[in-house]
N, C-alpha and C positions, 0 to 999 in steps of 0.2 A: 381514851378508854376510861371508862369511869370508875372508882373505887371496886363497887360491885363486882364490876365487870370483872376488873382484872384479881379479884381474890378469887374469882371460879375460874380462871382461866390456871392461877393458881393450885387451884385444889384437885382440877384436870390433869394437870401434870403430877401432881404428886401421888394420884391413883395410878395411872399410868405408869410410872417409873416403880412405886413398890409392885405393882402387877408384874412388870417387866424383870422385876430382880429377883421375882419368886418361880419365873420360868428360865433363867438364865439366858438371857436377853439382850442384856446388857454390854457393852462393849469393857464397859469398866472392871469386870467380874473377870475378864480374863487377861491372864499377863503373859504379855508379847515374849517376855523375855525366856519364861516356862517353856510357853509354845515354840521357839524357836529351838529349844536347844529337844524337844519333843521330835522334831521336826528334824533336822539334822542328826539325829540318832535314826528314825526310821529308811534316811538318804544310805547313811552308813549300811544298814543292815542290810537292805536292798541292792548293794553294789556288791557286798560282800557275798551275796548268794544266800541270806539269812532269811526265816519269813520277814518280811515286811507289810504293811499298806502302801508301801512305794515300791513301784516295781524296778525303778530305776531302767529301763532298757536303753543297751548301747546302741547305737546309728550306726556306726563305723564311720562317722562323715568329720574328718577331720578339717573346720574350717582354715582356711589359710588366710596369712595375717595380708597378701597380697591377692585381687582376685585380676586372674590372667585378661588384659584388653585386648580387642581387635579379634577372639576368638570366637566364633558363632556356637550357641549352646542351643537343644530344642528342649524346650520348658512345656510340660504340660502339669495340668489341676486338676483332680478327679477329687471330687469329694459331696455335691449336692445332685441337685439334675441335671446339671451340663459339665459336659469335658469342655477345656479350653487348652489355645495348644499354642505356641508363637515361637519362633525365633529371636533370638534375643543377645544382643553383642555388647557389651561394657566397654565403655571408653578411657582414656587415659583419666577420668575421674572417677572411675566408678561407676557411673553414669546409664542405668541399662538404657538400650536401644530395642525397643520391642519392635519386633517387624511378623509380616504374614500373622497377626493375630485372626483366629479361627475359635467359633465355639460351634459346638455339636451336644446334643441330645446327648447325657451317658446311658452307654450300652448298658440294656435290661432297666429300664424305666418304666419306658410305653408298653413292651411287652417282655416275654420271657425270650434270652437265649441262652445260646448252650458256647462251650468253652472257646470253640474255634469262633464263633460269631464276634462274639463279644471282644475278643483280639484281632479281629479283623476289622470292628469297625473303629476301634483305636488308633489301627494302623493308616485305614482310611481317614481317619479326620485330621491324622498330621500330612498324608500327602506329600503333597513337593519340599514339603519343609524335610525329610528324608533324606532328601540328594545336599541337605545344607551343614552336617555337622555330625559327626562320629559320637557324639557327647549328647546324653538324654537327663533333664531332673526330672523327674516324675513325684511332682506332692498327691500320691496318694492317702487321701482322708479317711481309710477304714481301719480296724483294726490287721495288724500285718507285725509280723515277724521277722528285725532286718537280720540277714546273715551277713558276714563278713566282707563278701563279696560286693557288699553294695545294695543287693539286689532282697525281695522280700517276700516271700507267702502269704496270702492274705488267711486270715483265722475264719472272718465271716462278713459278711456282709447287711447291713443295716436293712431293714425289710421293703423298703422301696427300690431295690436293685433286685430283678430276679433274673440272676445268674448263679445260679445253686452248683451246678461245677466245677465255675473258678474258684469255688474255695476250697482251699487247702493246695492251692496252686502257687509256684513261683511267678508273680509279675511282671520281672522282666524278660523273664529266659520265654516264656509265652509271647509276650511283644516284639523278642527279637523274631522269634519262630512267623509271627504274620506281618510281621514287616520284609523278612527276608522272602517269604511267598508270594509277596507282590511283585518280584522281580525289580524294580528300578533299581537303577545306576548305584545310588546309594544305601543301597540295603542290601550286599552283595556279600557284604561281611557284617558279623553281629556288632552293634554298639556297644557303647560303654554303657549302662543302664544303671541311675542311681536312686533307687525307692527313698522317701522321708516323709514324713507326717506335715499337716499345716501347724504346727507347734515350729517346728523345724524351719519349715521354710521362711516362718517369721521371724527367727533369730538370725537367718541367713541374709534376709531380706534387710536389716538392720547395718550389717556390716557394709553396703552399700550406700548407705543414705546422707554421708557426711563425707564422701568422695575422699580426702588422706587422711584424714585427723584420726589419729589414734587411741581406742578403749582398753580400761585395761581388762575389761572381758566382756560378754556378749549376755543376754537373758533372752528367749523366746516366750511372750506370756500370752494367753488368749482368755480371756474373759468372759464367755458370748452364750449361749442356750448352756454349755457346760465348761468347764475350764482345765487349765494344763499348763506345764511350763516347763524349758529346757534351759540347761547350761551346757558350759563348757567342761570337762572336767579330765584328770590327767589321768592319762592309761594304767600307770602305778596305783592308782585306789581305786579300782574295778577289778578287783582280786578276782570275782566270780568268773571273768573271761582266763581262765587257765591257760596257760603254754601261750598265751598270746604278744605281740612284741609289746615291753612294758613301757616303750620311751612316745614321745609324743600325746597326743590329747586327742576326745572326740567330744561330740555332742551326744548326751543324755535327755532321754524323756522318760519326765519322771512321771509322768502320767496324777500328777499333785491331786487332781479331785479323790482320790483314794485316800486320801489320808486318814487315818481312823483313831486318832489320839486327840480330837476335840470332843469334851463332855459337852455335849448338849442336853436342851432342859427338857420336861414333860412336852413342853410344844412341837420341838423341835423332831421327839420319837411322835408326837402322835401324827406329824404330818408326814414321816418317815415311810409309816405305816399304810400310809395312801398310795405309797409311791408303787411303782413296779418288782422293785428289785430293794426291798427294806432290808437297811443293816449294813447295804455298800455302799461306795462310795458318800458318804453323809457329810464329808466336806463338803463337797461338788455342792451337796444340797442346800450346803448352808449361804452359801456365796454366789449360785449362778443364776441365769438369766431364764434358763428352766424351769427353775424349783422357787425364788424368790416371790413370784406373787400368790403362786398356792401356798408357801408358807403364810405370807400377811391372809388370807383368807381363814387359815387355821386360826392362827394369831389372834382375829378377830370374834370370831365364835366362840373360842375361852373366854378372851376378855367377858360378851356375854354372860356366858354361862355361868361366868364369877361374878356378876351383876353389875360388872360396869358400866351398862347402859342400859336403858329404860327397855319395858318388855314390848312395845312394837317393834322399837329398833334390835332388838336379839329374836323377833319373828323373822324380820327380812335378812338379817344374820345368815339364820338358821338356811333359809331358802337358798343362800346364794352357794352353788356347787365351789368353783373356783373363780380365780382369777389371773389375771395373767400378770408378767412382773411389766410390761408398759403400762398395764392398768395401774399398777401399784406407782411407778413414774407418772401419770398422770393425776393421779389423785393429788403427791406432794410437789407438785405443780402446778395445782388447780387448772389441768388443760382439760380439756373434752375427754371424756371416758364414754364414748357412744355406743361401744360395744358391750358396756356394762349391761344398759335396760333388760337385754336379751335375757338373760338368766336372774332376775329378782320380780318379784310378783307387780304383773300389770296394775292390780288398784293401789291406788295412791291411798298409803298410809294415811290411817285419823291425827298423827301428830303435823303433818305435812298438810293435809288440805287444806284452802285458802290461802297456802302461803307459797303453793309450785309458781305462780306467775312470776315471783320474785326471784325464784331461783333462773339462774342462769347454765349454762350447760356445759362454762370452766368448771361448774361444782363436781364435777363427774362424782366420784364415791361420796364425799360430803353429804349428798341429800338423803345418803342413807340414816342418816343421823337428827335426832330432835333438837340438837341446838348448840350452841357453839362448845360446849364442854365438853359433847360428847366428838365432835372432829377434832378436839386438841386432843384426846383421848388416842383417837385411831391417828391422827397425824404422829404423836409422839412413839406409835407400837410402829410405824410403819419407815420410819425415820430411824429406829433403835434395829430393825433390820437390816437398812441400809448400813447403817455404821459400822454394824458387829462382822457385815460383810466387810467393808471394808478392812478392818483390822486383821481379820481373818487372809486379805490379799496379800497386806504386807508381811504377814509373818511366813507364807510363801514367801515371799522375791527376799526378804531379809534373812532367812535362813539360807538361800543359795547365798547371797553374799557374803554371810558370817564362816560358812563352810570353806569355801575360795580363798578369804582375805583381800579380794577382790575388793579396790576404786577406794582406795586409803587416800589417794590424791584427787584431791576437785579439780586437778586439769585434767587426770586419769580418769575420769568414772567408768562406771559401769554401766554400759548402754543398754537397757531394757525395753525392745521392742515389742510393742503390748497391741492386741487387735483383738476385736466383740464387743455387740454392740453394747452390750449388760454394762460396760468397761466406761465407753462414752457415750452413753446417752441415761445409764442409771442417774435423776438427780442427785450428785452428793458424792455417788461411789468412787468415781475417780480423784475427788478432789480431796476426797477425807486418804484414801489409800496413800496418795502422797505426804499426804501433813503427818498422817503416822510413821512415814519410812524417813519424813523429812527427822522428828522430834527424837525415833528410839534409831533407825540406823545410823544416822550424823550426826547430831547434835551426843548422842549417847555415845557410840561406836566410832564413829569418825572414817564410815567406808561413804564413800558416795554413788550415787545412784542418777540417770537419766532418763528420760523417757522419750520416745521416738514413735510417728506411726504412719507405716508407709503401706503408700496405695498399690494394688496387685502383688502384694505379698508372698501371695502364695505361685506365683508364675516366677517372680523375682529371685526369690529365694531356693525355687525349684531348680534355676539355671543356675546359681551356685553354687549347689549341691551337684549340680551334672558337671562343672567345671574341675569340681574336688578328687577327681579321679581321669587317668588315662590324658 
């Protein structure tokens, strides 16, 4: 790179970064140490029955530090377009043994039923697995209400399910109902039925993956279209559960994308403002795999409009609706972004002509741009999102830890089993989220932290959760 070159690639950044520091943007601009102890006041208030932006809700699923072998559990996942339903027996290592795996279409997809249908054909898709196990985990994915029992209400359902009856219904007391309808052998008497979220089944699912070696506590973290996280935490500081037995531990979902004590900058509210549901959950927005590339889109169009870049390039700006956060991974990757062309104007730009032959189609967002300043420009706005997310991840997982006292010992850590894709395949986000938990939780605090990510998770985790009772 020649003098030239590299004093613009220079001056690129230093636009970019004052830009970035005047929308608070910046990762630098906020302190981890603030934010956690922000963060851990909101955990507090939310257990105590206080308002919160953490809602903190208890499971009643007290993990056990030994999970029972040789026991056959039925694990079913309800949470996308397909139920999925298996059999599943842990071995003297911990070991699951998935057996009769089965998926089926979830009830009210393709079309609309009604309350008996829709536990009917639940009932139907687990089948012979019925006659195998008194013991159910059900990772139910929607919003849902656990009570005491185990068992859980759903609140509503996400608008691709229509089954507009089941809500406000108990889900297990209804599946034992059309299970026990069918008459077989095994469904003669009601199950054990234990409702949990995929947060849940992912911290559950953790406690199996290292077959004896001992944690000194558990994390459930999901990263993926939106984000959340669970721990462990002791029945004595959940005051809000009254009259309840105060000895022993359960798992908490703190439902973390609510968090609402991060200040964000002008960018960050105006792309707020695009969203559905402006003013909630704005963590979630800052960090997930949802909202992340329509934020870099926004991000972009200021830059614009603050004159960052030449006025064809703030034409095709202007045109481009959104983006999606692969695209936003594609760009700082220089992979294929194919699905960009669709949404930016078919004539090729007068700063661009005679020069597309040259371009290649790793350019993907790049060719939006006249010239290399202006990509280190959008590269350093897009790269300053990724980070800020990240930092933003660890003072989640480091405020459960700081809260706990939790993995003081590096042969103890604390095993945080982490799943979505935003998680691992964001360039950067994974790798920066650790170097930050590495430098302020350990290096700083001295609790330690591991990371785990195990496949079928949510079937996994489900059966440990059925195992935790009866």
């Amino acid at each position: 790179m020649s003098q030239a070159e590299e004093k613009t690639m220079q001056t690129a950044k230093q636009k970019a970064t004052d830009f970035l520091r005047q929308n608070m943007m910046l990762s630098s601009q906020f302190d981890i140490e603030s934010l956690c102890g922000l963060f851990i006041d909101e955990m507090n208030k939310g257990l105590s029955g206080e308002p919160s932006s953490l809602l903190m809700i208890p499971t009643y699923v007290e993990p056990k530090s030994t999970i029972p072998s040789g026991k056959p559990v039925i694990a079913l996942d309800a949470g996308g377009t397909n139920l999925r339903a298996a059999l599943i027996v842990f071995d003297n290592e911990k070991k699951p043994q998935i057996q009769g795996f089965r998926k089926a279409p979830m009830p009210g997809v393709k079309s609309a039923v009604t309350l008996e249908e829709f536990f009917a054909q639940i009932a139907e898709t687990i089948g012979d697995l019925a006659d195998k196990s008194d013991n159910v985990g059900f990772c139910f994915s929607y919003p849902t209400e656990i009570v005491e029992s185990g068992d859980g209400r759903l609140l509503r359902f996400s608008k691709e399910i229509k089954a507009k009856e089941v809500e406000g219904q108990f889900i297990g007391a209804n599946l034992n109902k059309a299970l026990m309808a069918r008459g077989q052998p095994g469904t003669k008497r009601p199950k054990n039925i234990v409702i949990v979220n995929d947060t849940v089944t992912t911290l559950l699912a953790g406690m199996s993956a290292f077959g004896d070696r001992i944690f000194d506590s558990y994390i459930g973290f999901i990263l993926g279209t939106g984000t959340n996280s669970c721990y462990i935490e002791k029945n004595e500081y959940i005051t809000k559960l009254r009259g309840s037995n105060k000895s022993g531990e359960q798992i908490i979902n703190i439902e973390s994308g609510g968090f609402g004590k991060v200040a964000g900058g002008p960018i960050d509210v105006a792309f707020d403002n695009t969203t559905l549901n402006p003013g909630f959950y704005t963590f979630e927005k800052m960090i997930s795999g949802a909202y992340l590339g329509g934020l870099f889109a926004v991000a972009l169009k200021t830059a614009a409009s603050s004159g960052l870049f030449s006025a064809p390039t703030g034409a095709l700006l202007g045109a481009l609706e959104t983006l999606q956060t692969s695209e936003l991974g594609s760009f700082l990757t220089a992979m294929d972004a194919s699905n960009i062309p669709g949404r930016i104007p078919s004539r090729i730009p007068s700063h661009i002509q005679g020069k597309e032959a040259s371009l290649t189609t790793a350019d993907g967002l790049a060719r939006l741009f006249a010239n290399e300043g202006e990509r280190t420009i959008a590269q350093c706005i897009g790269e300053a999102i990724v980070d800020r997310a990240a930092l933003l991840s660890a003072v989640n997982l480091a405020s459960i830890a700081l809260k706990t006292g939790k993995g003081q010992s590096a042969a103890r850590p604390i095993l945080t089993t982490a799943d979505g894709t935003t998680f691992y395949e964001l360039p950067g986000l994974r790798q920066k989220t650790l170097k930050y938990l590495d430098d302020f939780l350990t290096k700083t605090h001295g609790q330690h932290m591991e990371f785990v990510r195990v496949d079928n998770a949510p079937l996994i985790g489900a059966a440990i959760a059925g195992l935790s009772r009866g």
